[in-house]
N, C-alpha and C positions, 0 to 999 in steps of 0.2 A: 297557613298563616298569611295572613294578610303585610305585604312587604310596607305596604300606603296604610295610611290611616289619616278620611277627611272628617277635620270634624268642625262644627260648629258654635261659636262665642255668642251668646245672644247678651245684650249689655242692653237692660232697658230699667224705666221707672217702673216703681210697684203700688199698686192702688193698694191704701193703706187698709189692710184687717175685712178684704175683700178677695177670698179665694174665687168666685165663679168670676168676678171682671178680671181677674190676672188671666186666669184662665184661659178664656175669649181671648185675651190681649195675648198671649204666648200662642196660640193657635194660630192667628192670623200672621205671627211673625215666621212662625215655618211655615208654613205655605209659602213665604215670599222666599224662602230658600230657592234656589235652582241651583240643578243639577243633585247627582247624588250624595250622597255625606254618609258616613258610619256613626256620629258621633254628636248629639249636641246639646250645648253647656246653658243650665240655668243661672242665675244668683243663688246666695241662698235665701231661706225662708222665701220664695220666689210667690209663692201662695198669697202673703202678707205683707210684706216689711218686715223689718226686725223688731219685733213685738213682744212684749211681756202679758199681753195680756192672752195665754194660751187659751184658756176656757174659751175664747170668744171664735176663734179661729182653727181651734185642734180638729184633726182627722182621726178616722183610725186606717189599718192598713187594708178598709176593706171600702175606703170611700172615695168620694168623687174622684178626687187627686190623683187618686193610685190607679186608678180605672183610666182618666185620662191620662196620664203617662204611658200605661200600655198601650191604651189606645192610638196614642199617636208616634210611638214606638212601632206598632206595627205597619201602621199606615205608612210610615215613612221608610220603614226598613232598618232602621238607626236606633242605636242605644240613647237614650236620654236621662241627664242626670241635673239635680239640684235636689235644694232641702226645702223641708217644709215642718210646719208642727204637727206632730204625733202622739195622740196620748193611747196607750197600752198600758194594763195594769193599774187605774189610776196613778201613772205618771206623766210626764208631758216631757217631749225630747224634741231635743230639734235634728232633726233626723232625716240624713239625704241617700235619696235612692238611683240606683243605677239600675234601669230600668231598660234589657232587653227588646230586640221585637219578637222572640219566641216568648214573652210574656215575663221570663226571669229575673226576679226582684233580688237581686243585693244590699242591704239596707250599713249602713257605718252612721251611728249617735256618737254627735259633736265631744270629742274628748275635754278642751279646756272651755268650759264656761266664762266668758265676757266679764269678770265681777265688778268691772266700772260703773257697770249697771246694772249688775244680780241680777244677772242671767240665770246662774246659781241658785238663786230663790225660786226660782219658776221652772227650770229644767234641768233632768237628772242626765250626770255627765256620761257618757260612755266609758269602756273601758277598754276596748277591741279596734286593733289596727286593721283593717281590710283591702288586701288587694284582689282585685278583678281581673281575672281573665279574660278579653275579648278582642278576636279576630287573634289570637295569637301574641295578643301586646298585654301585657300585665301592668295597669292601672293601680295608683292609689290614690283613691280620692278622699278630702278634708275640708275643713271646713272652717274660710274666715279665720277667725284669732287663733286657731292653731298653727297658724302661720307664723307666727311669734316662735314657738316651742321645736327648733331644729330637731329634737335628739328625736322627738316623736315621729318626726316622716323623715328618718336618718333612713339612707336605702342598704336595707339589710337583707332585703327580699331580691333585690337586681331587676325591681320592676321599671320600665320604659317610660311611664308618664308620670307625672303626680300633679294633680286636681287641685286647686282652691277653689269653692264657692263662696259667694262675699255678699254680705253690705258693710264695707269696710269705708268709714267716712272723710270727706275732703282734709279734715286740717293734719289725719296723717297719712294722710296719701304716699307722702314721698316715703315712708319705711314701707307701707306697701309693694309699691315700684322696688324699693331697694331689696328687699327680704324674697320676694320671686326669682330675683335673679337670683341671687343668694344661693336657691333652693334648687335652683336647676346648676349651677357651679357645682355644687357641694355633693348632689346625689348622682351627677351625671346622667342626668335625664330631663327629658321635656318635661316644664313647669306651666301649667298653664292657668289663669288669675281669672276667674269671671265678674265684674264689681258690677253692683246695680248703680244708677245715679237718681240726682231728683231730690227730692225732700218729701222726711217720710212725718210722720204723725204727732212726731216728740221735734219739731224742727231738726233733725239732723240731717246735715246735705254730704248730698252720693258725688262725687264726680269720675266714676265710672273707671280707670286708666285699665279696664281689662286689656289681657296681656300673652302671650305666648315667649317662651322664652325656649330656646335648644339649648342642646347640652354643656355648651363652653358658655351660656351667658347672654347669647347674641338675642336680641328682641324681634320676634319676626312678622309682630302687626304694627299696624300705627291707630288706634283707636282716636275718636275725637273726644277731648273732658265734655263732661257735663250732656253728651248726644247719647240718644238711642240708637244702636250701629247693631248691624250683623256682620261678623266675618267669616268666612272659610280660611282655614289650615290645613294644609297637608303636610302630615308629619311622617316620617321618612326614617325606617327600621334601620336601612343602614347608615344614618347617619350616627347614628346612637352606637350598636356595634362599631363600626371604624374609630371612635375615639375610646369607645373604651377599650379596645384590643390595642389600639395605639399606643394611650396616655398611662393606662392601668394604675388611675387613681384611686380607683374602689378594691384595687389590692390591699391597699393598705391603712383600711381603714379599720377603727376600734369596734372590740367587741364588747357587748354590754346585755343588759337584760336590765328589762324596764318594771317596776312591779306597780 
């Protein structure tokens, strides 16, 4: 078990309803990484923007997308996660994968569809919580407006991280910022926010405030609004253990069943 876990924020613009130029454009931003990392973080819909029009942009699980993620999973050594659109089954999902460098695909489709903008119309919701085991840290990653919905990523599992991938847009930023921390208070674990910025295709503007938060709350990047930034993290197993052996909040918390 890995005691460290470094991972990487990648907070950048997305060329709208254009998977090979993202592509290219996320490629040359890990390379600019140095040193080594276990771990690093897309937007979601990272491919596109956040886009309704799936036909135009949809993959399957056997295409470019997916090839490059392992691809560059292995190359790097490091797990890589965000979403992208998926169509299976004639459906279309917005569907983020956690992507191994022994090649091992994890996939979790988006639970609460966006209906601000029938989302819902265009992609079928999930229905399965999924957490990941890697390096010893149990992961749960999510997606954007799920972040809204506590009871869904209520830590029931005692897992150590929990994922947002975002294009989560400027005018409510601040329940963004607010609702991470939230998330990381509440489940006693690292919370960590990845938002794209920029303006996408329908005018809606990004301004990025990707995030990291520890377990009591504390915010441990300083992102710039509205910039394309990398950071590194290292997130720290016993930081997680000492408080919850300390504080043993997650003792007493509710049981329930979600149907």
């Amino acid at each position: 078990m890995e005691k460290e876990l470094k991972v990487a924020l990648i907070q950048a613009n997305l060329v709208w309803e254009n998977p090979k130029e993202n592509r290219e454009k996320f490629t040359e931003k890990i390379k600019q990484i140095s040193g080594s990392i276990n771990l690093i973080i897309l937007p979601e819909m990272f491919t596109s923007g956040f886009t309704m029009n799936a036909g135009k942009v949809a993959e399957t699980m056997e295409g470019e997308t997916v090839t490059w993620m392992q691809d560059m999973a292995m190359e790097n050594d490091a797990a890589i996660v965000g979403s992208l659109v998926i169509k299976e089954e004639n459906k279309y999902y917005n569907r983020l994968l956690f992507v191994e460098p022994s090649g091992k695909i994890t996939i979790y489709n988006k639970r609460h569809a966006f209906t601000l903008v029938g989302e819902e119309k265009t992609y079928s919701e999930g229905n399965k919580k999924v957490i990941i085991n890697y390096k010893g840290w149990k992961i749960c990653p999510l997606i954007c407006y799920d972040l809204r919905f506590p009871v869904w990523a209520r830590n029931i599992e005692n897992y150590d991280v929990l994922i947002y991938v975002a294009n989560w847009p400027k005018p409510r930023v601040s329940a963004w910022d607010t609702l991470l921390k939230a998330r990381a208070i509440e489940n006693m674990s690292y919370c960590i926010g990845v938002n794209r910025v920029g303006v996408d295709g329908v005018n809606s503007e990004y301004s990025g405030h990707s995030a990291v938060y520890d377990v009591l709350g504390n915010q441990l990047t300083a992102f710039k609004p509205h910039e394309e930034e990398t950071q590194v993290i290292t997130l720290e197993k016993r930081h997680v253990d000492a408080y919850r052996n300390k504080l043993k909040f997650l003792n007493d918390r509710d049981t329930f069943s979600i149907n």
